[in-house]
C-alpha positions, 0 to 999 in steps of 0.5 A: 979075228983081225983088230986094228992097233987100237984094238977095234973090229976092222969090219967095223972100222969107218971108211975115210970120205975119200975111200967112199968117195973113190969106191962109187963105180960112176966116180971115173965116168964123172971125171971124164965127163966134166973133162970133155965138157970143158974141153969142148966148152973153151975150144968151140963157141957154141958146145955151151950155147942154147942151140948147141946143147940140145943136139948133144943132149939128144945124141946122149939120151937114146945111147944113155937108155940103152946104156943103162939097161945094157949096164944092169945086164952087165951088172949081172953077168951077161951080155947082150949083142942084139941090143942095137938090132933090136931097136930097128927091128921093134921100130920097122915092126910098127912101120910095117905094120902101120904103113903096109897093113893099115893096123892102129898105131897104138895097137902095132906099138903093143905088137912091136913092145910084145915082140921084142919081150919075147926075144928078150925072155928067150935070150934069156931062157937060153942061156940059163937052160943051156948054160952057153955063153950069153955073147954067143945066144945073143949074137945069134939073136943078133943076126937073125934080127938082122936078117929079118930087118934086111931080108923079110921087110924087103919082101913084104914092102919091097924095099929096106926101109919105112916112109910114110909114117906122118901119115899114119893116123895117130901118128902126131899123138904117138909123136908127142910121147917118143919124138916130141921137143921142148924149148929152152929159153926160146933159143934152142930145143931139147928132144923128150928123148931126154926125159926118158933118159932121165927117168930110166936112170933114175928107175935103174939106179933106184931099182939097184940101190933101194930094192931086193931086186936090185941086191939080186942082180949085183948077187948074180953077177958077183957070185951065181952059185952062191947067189943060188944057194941063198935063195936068190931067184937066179932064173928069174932074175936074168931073164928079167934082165934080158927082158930089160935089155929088149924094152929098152930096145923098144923103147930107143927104137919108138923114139927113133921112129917117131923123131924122124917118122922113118927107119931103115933096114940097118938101123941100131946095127952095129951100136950094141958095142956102143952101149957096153963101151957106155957101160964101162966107162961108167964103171961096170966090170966085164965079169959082173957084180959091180958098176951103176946106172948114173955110171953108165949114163955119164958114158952115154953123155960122154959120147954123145958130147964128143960125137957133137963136139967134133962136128962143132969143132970141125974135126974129121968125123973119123975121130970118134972111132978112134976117141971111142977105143981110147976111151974104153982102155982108158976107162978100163985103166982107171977103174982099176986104179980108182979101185985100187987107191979106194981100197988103200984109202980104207 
């Protein structure tokens, strides 16, 4: 057993304010985040106003909720790549089967919520029962997803995307849940987009530090066989978080559906590398075990405040794409030192 000069236990050694403080996964996110807001806040006029805090609130809110839920997963040692064709596919679910065949609009949400659980638990049964790489199952999924999206909506209603749907009856109702805005001070808006998103971090984060499911799914990432061999319920835990993933798919496209009362053929696609970029800036390791929910949501604000912040600063928009590869070397760079400085500190 190892002792300190003083002749204590170093396990039991307290850890100094700032080791505490460098080894919270979200610390880096948090930095950058506060960096990018005063940036925009002094180089445009309005990224602080009312008006203008409710677009990059809203942007941030569906990226966040599937960032979380992309971060849990990732926390567990998978990935997902059918996250963004999912959000299309749940929402063209309902548009079709509303607009198109006349089903209640409540009852074509179950349907749609009811697919997409399914798609996720056999993303996940796949993977464990196979033992192939979740980047593989889940692109598969990806592309299916995608073809269905494009090439069976197509046959069914003729073309590639929904309209109409403010038409369908119910329709204000079911608004009022995912698609609905709120006032702030008389002078601007804020989507219910951004509730949601509150309430999934607080959920996950809840659910990772204060559960025995959340000990589960840092085990399984960190250690699977280990986790095994102590009676942690591997199976079950991974599918449940490719369960996750896909409701928070659902969720995301309800939200999207009902923000604009239409959805196109393409939409969510291409987005899935948004949400694991999210979930890296906001301290998740590629190889699992380690990160956190408010993390993830700090990487979803942080892109949802540059993505309006070039608009309101004029810029090409062509820059995000470039901010967006910065910003994951960036991420990935200083976690790793923030990890470092952290275990020097102790």
């Amino acid at each position: 057993m190892t002792t300190t000069a003083a002749g204590t236990d170093e396990r039991v050694v307290a850890s100094s304010g700032i080791s505490k403080i460098f080894k919270r996964p979200e610390i880096g996110a948090l930095v950058a985040a506060a960096a990018v807001m005063i940036f925009f806040s002094v180089y445009t006029e309005s990224f602080m106003t009312r008006p203008g805090v409710g677009p990059w609130l809203e942007s941030a809110s569906t990226y966040g909720i599937m960032a979380v839920a992309v971060a849990l997963l990732m926390i567990g040692g998978e990935f997902d790549l059918s996250a963004g064709a999912m959000t299309g596919f749940t929402a063209l679910t309902v548009g079709v089967l509303t607009t198109h065949w006349g089903v209640n609009i409540w009852v074509a949400l179950l349907v749609a919520l009811v697919f997409a659980i399914t798609i996720g638990a056999v993303n996940g049964i796949l993977v464990m029962k196979t033992g192939l790489p979740s980047f593989i199952v889940t692109l598969g999924t990806f592309f299916v997803l995608q073809g269905i999206d494009l090439a069976l909506v197509k046959v069914i209603i003729g073309q590639v995307s929904i309209q109409g749907m403010s038409n369908v009856p119910y329709y204000d109702s079911v608004r009022q849940v995912f698609g609905s805005s709120f006032s702030i001070g008389g002078d601007g808006s804020v989507y219910i987009s951004v509730l949601w998103w509150i309430a999934i971090t607080a959920l996950a984060t809840w659910v990772l530090t204060r559960t025995r499911p959340g000990n589960w799914i840092f085990a399984v990432g960190g250690a699977q066989v280990s986790a095994r061999q102590v009676g942690v319920p591997v199976f079950r835990t991974k599918v449940g978080l490719f369960v996750t993933t896909a409701c928070a798919g659902w969720l995301v496209g309800m939200i999207s559906l009902f923000r604009t009362s239409t959805v196109q053929s393409n939409t969510g696609v291409g987005q899935e590398f948004i949400y694991i970029i999210c979930a890296v800036v906001g301290g998740c390791l590629l190889t699992g075990g380690y990160g956190s929910a408010i993390g993830a949501s700090l990487g979803a604000l942080i892109y949802g405040m540059t993505n309006q912040g070039i608009v309101y600063a004029q810029w090409d928009s062509n820059w995000l794409k470039a901010f967006l590869g910065v910003m994951l070397l960036g991420a990935v760079l200083l976690n790793r030192w923030v990890r470092e400085r952290a275990e020097k500190s102790v």
